[in-house]
N, C-alpha and C positions, 0 to 999 in steps of 0.2 A: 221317693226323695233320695237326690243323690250325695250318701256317706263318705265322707273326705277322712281317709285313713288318719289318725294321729302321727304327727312329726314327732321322733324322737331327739334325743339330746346329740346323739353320734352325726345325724343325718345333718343336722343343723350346723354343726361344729366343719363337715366336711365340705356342705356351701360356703362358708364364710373363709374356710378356707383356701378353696376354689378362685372367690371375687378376688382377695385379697391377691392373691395369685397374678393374677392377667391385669389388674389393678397394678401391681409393681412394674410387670413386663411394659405398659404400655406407656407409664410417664417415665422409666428408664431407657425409651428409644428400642426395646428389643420388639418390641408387638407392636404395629403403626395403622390405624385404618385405613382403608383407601382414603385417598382426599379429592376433592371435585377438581380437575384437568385442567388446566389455564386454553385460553381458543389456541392458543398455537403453541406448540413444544418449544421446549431452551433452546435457546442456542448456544449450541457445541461448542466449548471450547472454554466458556466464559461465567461470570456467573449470573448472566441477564437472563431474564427472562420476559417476553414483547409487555410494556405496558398496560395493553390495552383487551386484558383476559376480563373487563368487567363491559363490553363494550360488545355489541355484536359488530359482524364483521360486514364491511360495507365498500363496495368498489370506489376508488376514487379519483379522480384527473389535476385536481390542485394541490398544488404541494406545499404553499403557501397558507391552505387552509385550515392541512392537515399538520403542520408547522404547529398554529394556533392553537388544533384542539391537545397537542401534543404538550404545550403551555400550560394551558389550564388542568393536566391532569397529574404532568408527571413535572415538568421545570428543572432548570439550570440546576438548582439547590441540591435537589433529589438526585439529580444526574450524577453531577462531578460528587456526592457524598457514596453513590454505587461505583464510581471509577476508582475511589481513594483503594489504592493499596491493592488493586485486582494486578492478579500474576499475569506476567507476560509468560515467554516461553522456556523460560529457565537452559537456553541453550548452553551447551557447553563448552562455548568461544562468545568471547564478549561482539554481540554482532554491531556494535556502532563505535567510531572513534569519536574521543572526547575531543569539542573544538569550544573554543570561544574563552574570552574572558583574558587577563594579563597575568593571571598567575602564573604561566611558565614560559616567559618571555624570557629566560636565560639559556642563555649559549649560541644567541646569535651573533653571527660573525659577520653579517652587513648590512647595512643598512640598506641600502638598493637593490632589488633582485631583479634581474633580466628574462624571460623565457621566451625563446627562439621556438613556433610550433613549427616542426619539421612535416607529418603528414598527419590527416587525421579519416576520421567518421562522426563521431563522436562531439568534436569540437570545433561545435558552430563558433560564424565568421563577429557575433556579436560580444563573446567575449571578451576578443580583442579590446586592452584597456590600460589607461596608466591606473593602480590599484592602491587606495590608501588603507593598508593592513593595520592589526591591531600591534602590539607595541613598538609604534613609529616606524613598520618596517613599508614601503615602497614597494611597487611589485610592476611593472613592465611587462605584460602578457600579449603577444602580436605575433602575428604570422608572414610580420617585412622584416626582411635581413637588411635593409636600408633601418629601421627604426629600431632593430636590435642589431645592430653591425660588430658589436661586443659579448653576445649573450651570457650568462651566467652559467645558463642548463639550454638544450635544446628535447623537446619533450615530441615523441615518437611512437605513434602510433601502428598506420595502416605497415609503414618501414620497419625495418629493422637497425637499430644503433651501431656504430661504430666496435668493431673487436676492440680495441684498446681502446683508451684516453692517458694523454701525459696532463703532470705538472703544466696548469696554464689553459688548457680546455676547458669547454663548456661541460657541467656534471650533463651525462644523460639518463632523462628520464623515460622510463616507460609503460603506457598504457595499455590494456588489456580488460574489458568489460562484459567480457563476451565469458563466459558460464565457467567453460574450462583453465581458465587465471592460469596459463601458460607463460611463464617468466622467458624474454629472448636468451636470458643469460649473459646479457654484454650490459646490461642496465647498473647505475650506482641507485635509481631510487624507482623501483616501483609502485605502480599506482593499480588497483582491482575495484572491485565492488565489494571486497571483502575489510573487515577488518583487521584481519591479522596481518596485511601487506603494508608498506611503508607508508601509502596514499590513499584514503577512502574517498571514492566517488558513486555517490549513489546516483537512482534513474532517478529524485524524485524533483531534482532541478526544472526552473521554467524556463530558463532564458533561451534553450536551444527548440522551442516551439513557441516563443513569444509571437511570433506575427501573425497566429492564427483568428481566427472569428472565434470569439468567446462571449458569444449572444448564448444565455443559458436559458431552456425554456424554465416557465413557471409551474406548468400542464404538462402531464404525464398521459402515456399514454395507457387506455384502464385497457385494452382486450389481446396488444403484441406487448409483452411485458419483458422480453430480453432484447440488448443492443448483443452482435456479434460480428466482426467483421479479420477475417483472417486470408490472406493472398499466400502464404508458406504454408502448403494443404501436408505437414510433416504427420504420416501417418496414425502415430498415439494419438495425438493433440487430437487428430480429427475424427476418431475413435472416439476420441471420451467426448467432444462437443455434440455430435452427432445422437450420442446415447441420452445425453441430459437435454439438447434442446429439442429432441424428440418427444418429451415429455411437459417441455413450454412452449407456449405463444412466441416467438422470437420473428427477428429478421436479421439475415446473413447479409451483409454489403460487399464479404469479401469475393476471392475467388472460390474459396473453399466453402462449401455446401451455399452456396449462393440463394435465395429464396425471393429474390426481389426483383427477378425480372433481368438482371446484369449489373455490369460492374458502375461504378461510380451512380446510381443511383437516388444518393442521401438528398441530392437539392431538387429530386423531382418529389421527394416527400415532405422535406421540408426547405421552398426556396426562402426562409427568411435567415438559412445558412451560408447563404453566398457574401463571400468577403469584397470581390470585385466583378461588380458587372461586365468592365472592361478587358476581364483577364482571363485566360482557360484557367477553369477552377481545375484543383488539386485536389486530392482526398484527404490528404493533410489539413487541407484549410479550414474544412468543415467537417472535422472528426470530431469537437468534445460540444460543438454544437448541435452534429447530430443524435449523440448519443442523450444529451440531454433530455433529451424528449423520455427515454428511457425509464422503466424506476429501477433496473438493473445491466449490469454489463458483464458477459463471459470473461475471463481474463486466465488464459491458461497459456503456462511459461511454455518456452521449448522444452524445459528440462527441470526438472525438479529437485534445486538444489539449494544448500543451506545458504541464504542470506542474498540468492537469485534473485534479487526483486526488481522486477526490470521496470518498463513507460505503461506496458500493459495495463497494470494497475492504479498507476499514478495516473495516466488518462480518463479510466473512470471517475477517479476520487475529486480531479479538477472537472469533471462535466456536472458534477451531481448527482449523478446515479449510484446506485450501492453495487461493489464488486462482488460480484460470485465469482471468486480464486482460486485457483490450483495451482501450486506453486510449490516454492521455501518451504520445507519446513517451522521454519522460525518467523515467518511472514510478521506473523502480532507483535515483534520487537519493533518493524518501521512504519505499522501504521496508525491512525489513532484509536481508541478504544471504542470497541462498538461501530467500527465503519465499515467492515466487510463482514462476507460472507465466506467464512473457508472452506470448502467442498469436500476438503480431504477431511473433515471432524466429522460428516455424516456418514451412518452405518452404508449406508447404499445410495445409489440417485436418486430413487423414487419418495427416500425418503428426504431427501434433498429439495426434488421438484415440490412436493408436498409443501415443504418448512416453506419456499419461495412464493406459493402461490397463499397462503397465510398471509405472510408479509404484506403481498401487495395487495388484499383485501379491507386491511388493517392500516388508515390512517397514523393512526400513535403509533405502533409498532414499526410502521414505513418512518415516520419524521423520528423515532430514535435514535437512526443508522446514520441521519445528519445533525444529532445532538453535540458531537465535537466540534465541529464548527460554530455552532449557533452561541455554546455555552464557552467556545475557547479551552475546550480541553486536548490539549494533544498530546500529552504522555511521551513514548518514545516520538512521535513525529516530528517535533522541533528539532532534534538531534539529526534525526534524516534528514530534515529539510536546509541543517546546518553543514552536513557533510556533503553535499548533492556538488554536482557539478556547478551549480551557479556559482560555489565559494572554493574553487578549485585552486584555481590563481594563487589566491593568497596563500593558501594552504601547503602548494608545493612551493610556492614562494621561502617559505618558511621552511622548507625539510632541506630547499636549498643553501637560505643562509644557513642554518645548522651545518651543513657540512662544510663550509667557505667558498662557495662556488667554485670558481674556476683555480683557487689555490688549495683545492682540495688534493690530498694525497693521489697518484696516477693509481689508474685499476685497470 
């Protein structure tokens, strides 16, 4: 028979002291157990993590479906109640200007503003507009010296502006959207994609790619699961594309790392992206049509700089697909919450391609990345989408009456 030594008083004293021990440590946060691993890792940057960690993971082509089961599990409520109050990028220049509303409609000095576009890139021919602005100001935006024969401002892009202006001139403006925001130095009102400059125009406008085909499919494709299409093969850029879509299913349609056979290809894969039977189609035409098909899009800037946020991005987030971004720093101040993918928040690629290929096995977790739209949540994005070029007009309109136009002090 096996004698179980007698517990003494110390012995016992020393266990209880022990539990009570690790008993403190672990409902004070200092001692944690493991805890069972959600199916897909956080995503970096935010405080989401994919809804559907109670779900195994299941490849899927409807996104409409995957929409539904994304409803019945997780919903609007729940949504916008995890967006409330989630950090942007706490950058250290306010990245968006304030526009909208009548509260500071003092200190205009016309009612009628004229703008004379001298050259452009930038500044499509549909602009062109007489512009009913917010308090009572008028805005005349046109590219005929017959219909602005008097201008206010004449605004100047691909050119360069005038050394002087006297008493009596048109103010001139000048654009620059291009990364480097190099001011000509002869300019009274400049315009960037930044906000610290006199004029914000963001990429995130439609009007200057309105007459595309925007047939968005419903059906995703389950086994090439990246859109990528780049013609400027700028060495970095195609450095880091080449490493990360080495590690995904993709299809390339540009010049750079091509995969599909040659160039303009998108309507031999998908011909119900053709806009006109009668016309040589464009690659333009059938960019956020093709991409659609997509559940993800590459989107890596030239250059990676604060508040950079070019079409790149914005052409995924208009096709339906979720962007995988390299870019801005600050990117999360202009897009909506939970709609991209930042690449620069991932320790490595792999742990990237990994997180990507998660996602698209994972219906909920794939229809989260379009819960902003569904549920109308856009946080900073209504600000972007209020500063973008499509509201440009009025906007310099307005920096022009502030200064009196043409009876502005000479510079």
């Amino acid at each position: 028979m096996l004698l179980v030594p007698p517990i003494n008083t110390v012995t016992i004293k020393i266990m209880l002291a022990t539990f009570t021990f690790f008993f403190l440590l672990f409902f004070t946060g200092f001692l944690q157990f493991p805890s069972v691993s959600p199916s897909l890792p956080p995503f970096h940057g935010t405080t989401f993590t994919p809804s559907s960690n109670q779900t195994s993971s299941q490849p899927f082509t409807d996104l409409l479906s995957s929409f539904r089961k994304w409803d019945s599990l997780v919903g609007c409520d729940q949504f916008r109640e995890k967006t409330n109050g989630v950090s942007l990028n706490h950058s250290k220049v306010v990245s968006l200007q304030e526009f909208g509303g009548d509260s500071d409609c003092g200190g205009f000095k016309l009612n009628h503003v004229s703008v004379l576009v001298k050259g452009w890139t930038w500044v499509p021919d549909n602009l062109d507009n007489l512009y009913s602005c917010r308090c009572g100001l008028s805005c005349l935006w046109t590219k005929s010296n017959v219909l602005a024969d008097k201008p206010d401002a004449l605004l100047f892009e691909t050119s360069t502006p005038p050394i002087q202006r006297r008493v009596g001139e048109p103010l001139r403006a000048y654009m620059d959207l291009e990364a480097g925001r190099k001011r000509s130095g002869r300019e009274d009102i400049y315009i960037s994609y930044h906000a610290e400059d006199d004029v914000q125009s963001t990429y995130a406008g439609a009007l200057f790619h309105n007459g595309r085909n925007y047939h968005i499919s419903n059906t995703k494709n389950s086994d090439i699961l990246v859109y990528w299409s780049s013609s400027r093969c700028l060495s970095q850029r195609n450095e880091l594309a080449e490493k990360l879509l080495g590690l995904l299913p993709h299809h390339s349609f540009g010049k750079c790392l091509n995969n599909v056979g040659g160039l303009d290809m998108a309507l031999s894969f998908y011909p119900e992206c053709e806009k006109d039977a009668n016309a040589t189609p464009k690659w333009w035409d059938h960019l956020h049509c093709a991409m659609s098909h997509y559940k993800f899009v590459l989107a890596i800037e030239n250059t990676f700089t604060e508040s950079y946020v070019t079409e790149k991005l914005y052409y995924a987030l208009d096709s339906g697909a979720v962007p995988i971004y390299f870019g801005a720093p600050n990117v999360m101040d202009f897009v909506p919450p939970h709609s991209i993918i930042d690449g620069r928040k991932f320790k490595s690629l792999q742990e990237l391609a990994s997180y990507v290929k998660a996602v698209a096995n994972d219906p909920v977790a794939y229809a989260e990345y379009h819960a902003w739209r569904r549920c109308g949540v856009m946080s900073n994005y209504a600000k972007t989408r209020a500063v973008s070029l499509d509201t440009l007009p009025c906007r310099l309109c307005e920096a022009v009456s502030r200064k009196g136009g043409r009876n502005a002090k000479a510079s």
